[in-house]
C-alpha positions in Angstrom: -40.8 -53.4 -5.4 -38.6 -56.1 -7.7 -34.7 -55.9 -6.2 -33.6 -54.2 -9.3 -35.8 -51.3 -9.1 -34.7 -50.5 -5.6 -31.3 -50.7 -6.6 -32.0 -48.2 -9.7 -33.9 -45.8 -7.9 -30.7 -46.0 -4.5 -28.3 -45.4 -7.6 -29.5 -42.0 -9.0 -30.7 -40.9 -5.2 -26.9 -41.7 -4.6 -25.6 -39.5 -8.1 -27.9 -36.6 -6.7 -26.6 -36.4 -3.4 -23.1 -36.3 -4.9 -24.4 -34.1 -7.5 -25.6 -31.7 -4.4 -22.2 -32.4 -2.3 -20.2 -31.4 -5.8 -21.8 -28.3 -6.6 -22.0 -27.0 -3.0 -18.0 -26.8 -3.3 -18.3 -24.7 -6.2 -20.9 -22.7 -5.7 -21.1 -19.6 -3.6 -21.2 -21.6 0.0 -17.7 -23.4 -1.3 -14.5 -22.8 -0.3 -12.5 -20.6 -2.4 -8.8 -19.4 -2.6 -7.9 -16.4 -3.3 -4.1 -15.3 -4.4 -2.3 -11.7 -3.9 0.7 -10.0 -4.0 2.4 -6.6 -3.5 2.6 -3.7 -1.7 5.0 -3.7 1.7 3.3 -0.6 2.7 -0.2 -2.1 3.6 0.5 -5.1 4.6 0.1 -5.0 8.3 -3.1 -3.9 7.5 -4.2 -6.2 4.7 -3.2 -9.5 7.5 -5.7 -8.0 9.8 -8.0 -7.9 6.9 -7.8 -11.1 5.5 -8.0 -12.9 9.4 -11.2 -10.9 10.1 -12.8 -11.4 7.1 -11.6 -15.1 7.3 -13.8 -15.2 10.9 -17.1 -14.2 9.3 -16.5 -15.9 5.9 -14.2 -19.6 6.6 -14.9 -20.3 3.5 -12.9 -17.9 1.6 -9.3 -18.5 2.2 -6.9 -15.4 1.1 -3.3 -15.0 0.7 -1.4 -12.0 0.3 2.8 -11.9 -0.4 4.4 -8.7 1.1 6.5 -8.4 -2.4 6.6 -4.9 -3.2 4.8 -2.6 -5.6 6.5 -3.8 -8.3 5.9 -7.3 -8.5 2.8 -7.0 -7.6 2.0 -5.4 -10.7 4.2 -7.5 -12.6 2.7 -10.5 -11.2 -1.2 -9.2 -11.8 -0.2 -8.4 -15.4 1.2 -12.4 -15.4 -2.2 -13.4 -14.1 -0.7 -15.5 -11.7 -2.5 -13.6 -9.0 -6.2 -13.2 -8.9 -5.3 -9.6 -7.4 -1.9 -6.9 -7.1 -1.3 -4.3 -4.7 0.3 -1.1 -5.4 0.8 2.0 -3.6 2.3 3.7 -7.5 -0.6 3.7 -9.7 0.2 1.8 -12.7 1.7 3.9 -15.4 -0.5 4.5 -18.8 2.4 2.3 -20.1 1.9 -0.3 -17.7 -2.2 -0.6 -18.3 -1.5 -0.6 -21.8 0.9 -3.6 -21.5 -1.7 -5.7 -19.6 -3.2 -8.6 -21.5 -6.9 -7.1 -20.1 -8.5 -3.8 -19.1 -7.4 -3.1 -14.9 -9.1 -0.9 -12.6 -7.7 0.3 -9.5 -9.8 0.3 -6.3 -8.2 2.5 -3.6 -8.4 0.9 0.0 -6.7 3.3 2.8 -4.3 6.5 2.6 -1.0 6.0 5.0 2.3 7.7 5.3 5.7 7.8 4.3 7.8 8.8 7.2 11.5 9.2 8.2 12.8 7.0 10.8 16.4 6.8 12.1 18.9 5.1 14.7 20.8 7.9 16.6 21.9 7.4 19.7 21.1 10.3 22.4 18.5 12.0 20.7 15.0 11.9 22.6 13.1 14.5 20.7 11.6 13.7 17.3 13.9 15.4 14.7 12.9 18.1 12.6 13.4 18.1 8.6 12.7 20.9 5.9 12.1 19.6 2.5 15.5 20.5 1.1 17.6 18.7 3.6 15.8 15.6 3.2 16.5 15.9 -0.7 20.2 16.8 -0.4 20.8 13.8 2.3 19.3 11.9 -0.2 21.2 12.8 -2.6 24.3 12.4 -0.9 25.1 16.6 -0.5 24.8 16.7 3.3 26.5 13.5 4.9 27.1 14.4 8.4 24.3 14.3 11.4 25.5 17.9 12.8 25.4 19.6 9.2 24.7 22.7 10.4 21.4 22.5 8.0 19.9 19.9 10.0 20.8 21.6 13.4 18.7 24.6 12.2 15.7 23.3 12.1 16.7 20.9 15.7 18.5 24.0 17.3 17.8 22.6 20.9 19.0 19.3 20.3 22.5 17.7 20.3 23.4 16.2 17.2 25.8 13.3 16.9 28.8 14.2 14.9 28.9 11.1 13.0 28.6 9.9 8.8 25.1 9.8 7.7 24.0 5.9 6.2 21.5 6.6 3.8 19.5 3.3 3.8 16.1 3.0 0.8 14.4 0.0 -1.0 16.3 -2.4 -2.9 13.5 -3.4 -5.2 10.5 -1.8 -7.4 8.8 -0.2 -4.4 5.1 2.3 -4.6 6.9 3.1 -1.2 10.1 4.5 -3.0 7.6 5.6 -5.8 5.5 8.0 -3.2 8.6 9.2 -1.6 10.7 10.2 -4.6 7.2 12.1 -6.3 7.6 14.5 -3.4 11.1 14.6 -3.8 10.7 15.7 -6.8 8.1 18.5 -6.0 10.4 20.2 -3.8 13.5 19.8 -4.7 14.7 21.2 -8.8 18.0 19.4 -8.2 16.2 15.4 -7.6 13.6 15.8 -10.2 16.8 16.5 -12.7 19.0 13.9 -10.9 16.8 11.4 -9.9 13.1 11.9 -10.9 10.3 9.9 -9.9 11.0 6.0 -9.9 9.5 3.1 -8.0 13.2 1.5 -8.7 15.3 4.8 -9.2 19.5 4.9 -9.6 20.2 6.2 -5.8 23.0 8.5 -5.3 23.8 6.8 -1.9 23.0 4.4 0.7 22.3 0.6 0.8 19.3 -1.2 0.1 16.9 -3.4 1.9 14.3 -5.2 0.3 10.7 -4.2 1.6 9.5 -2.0 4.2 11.1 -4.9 6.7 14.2 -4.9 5.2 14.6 -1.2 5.1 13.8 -1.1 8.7 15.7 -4.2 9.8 19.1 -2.4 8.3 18.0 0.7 10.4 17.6 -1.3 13.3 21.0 -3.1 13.3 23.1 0.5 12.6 23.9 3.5 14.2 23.3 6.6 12.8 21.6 5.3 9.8 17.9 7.1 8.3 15.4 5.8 5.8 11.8 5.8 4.8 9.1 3.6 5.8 5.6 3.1 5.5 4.4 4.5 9.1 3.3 0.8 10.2 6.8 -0.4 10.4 8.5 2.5 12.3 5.5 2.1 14.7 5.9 -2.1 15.1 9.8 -1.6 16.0 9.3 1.9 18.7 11.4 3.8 15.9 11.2 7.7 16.0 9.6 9.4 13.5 10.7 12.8 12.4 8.1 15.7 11.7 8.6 17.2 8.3 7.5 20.7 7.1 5.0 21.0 4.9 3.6 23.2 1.5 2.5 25.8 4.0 6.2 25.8 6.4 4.6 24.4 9.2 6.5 20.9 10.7 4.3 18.5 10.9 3.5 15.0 12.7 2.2 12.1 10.7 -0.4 11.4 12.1 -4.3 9.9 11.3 -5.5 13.5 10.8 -2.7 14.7 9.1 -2.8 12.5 6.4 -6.5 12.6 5.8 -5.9 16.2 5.8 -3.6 15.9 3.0 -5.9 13.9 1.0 -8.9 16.2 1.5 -7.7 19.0 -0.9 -8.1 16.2 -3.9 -10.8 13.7 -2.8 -13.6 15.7 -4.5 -11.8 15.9 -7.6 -10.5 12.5 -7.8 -9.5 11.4 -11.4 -12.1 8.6 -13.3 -9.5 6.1 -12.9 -8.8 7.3 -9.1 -5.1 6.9 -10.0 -3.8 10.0 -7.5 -1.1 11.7 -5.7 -1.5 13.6 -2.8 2.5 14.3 -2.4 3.3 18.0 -1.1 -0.5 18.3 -1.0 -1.8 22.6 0.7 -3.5 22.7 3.9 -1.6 23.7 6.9 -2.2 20.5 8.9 -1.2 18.2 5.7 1.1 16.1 6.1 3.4 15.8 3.0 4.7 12.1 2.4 1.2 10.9 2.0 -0.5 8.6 -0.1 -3.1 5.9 -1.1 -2.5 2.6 -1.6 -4.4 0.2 -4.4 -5.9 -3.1 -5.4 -5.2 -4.0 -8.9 -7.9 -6.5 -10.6 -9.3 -7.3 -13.9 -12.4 -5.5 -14.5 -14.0 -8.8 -16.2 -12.7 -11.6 -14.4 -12.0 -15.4 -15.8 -13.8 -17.3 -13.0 -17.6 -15.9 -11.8 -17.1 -17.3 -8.2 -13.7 -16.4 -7.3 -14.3 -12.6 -9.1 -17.3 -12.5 -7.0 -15.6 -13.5 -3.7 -12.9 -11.2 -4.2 -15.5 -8.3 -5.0 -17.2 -9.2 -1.9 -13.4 -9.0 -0.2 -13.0 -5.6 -1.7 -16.8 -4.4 -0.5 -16.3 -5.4 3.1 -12.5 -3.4 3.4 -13.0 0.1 2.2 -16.1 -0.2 4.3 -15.9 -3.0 7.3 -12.3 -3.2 7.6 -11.6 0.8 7.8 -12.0 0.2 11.5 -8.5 -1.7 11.6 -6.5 1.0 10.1 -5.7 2.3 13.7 -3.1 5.0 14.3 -1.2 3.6 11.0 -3.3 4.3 8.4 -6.2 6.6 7.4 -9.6 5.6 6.0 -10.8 6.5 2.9 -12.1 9.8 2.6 -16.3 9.3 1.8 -16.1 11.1 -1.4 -13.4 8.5 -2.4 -15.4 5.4 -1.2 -18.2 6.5 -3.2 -16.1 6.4 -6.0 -14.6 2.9 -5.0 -17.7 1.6 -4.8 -18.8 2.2 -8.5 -15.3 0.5 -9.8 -15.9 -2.9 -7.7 -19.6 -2.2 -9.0 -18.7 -2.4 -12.1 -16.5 -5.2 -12.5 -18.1 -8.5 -14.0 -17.4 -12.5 -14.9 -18.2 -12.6 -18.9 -20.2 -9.2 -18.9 -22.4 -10.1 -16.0 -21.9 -8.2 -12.6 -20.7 -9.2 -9.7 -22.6 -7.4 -7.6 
């Protein structure tokens, strides 16, 4: 064969290797990045996630920013995420002020719960929906009010100042705890209302689920709301708080898959629900799902199909993580989940 031949013919076996090589990284056995942000309340969980799902699949790399609620939406609507997290459904208002059509794809249920630093207290305190309100809203301001002592007759309160401490930013956290709020108590739905960034009455801010519970940590006598996760992480007590049918109740796995079983089978279309002051007598009432926000047709076909895939695996794979924290999906709900991320596609073709 003449020299120049064999040169030819190296050249273009040399431009289809590279071809090969080239497309490989783009193609579905590439690497692809994927960015997030939102939600405190979940994110414990959503780490886990994202390192077990990184084990099976190395070539997906995800990120998620603990942010809050609010920027996460705020930064989905900005597309410079390819997904948000909220534990607030996005408002009508919200969807409507998005540059594309956003679904919302439940992943796990968890809790709002009342944690506190008092010193000589053992037992997990008691709290009816009133008092919570009116600490909130600054009526009751000392630890032996003889409100709280009612419902914690056998244990010896501290008589010090109550420090109110709640999020300092746009939280689904703050949202979820203020909707019940505002479904027991006349006075905070008036006052206050239902807010992921409300006007407090009292208390100092910390921003995200760890600042909230570092503030806690560093002062006596102080009480705010976490998500569940974070009391757990840092041994802080929880208190049990009476529910729609008067019984106190402790918010645990069970309880809060019992408060989202009166609504699971009549979940809304667009799954955006609250589960706040929900019946049942083992509910428990600060409960709540928390979302993935994404663009029902997204931009790029392989990073919309890697983040469906993402999706797929965690309301059904990565259930198993949720632990003592958080509560799985109810199967009714997953159903439902499963025909959002099945209907999502890149330029009107599915994804899945």
């Amino acid at each position: 064969m003449p020299q120049s031949k064999i040169l030819t013919t190296t050249f273009w076996l040399l431009c289809l290797c590279l071809a090969v090589m080239f497309g490989s990284c783009k193609g579905g056995g590439g690497n692809v990045s994927l960015q997030g942000a939102g939600a405190t309340f979940p994110n414990p969980l959503y780490q886990k996630w994202m390192s077990e799902y990184g084990k099976l699949n190395p070539n997906i790399r995800i990120d998620y920013q603990s942010i809050g609620s609010g920027g996460g939406i705020k930064q989905i609507q900005a597309q410079t995420v390819d997904f948000g997290a909220s534990d607030a459904p996005m408002t009508d208002e919200e969807l409507k002020g998005s540059p594309r059509e956003l679904i919302h794809v439940p992943t796990v249920l968890g809790a709002v719960v009342l944690t506190y630093n008092l010193q000589g207290v053992s037992k997990p305190l008691r709290f009816s929906p009133d008092v919570i309100a009116d600490i909130f809203l600054g009526k009751i301001t000392k630890w032996n009010d003889p409100r709280i002592k009612a419902d914690n007759g056998d244990l010896n309160l501290p008589t010090g100042n109550i420090t109110v401490v709640h999020r300092a930013e746009a939280s689904g956290t703050t949202y979820a705890f203020t909707d019940y709020l505002a479904k027991v108590s006349p006075e905070w739905k008036q006052k206050v209302g239902v807010n992921k960034s409300p006007q407090w009455p009292v208390g100092q801010g910390g921003k995200g689920n760890e600042g909230v519970t570092g503030q806690i940590k560093q002062q006596p006598d102080t009480i705010g709301y976490v998500e569940l996760a974070y009391a757990t992480q840092n041994r802080f007590p929880v208190a049990l708080v009476k529910n729609a049918s008067g019984r106190f109740v402790e918010p645990t796995v069970s309880a809060i898959v019992a408060a989202a079983a009166s609504t699971a089978g009549s979940a809304p279309d667009d799954l955006r629900m609250y589960i706040t002051n929900a019946a049942g007598a083992d509910a428990y009432p600060i409960s709540t799902y928390t979302y993935l926000l994404v663009y029902k047709d997204q931009k790029d076909a392989t990073k919309g199909k890697a983040l469906v895939d993402f999706m797929w695996w965690g309301i059904h794979y990565g259930e198993k993580y949720t632990g003592s924290d958080y509560a799985p999906l109810p199967a009714e709900v997953v159903k439902r989940a499963e025909a959002k991320l099945n209907s999502i596609t890149s330029g009107g073709k599915p994804l899945r």
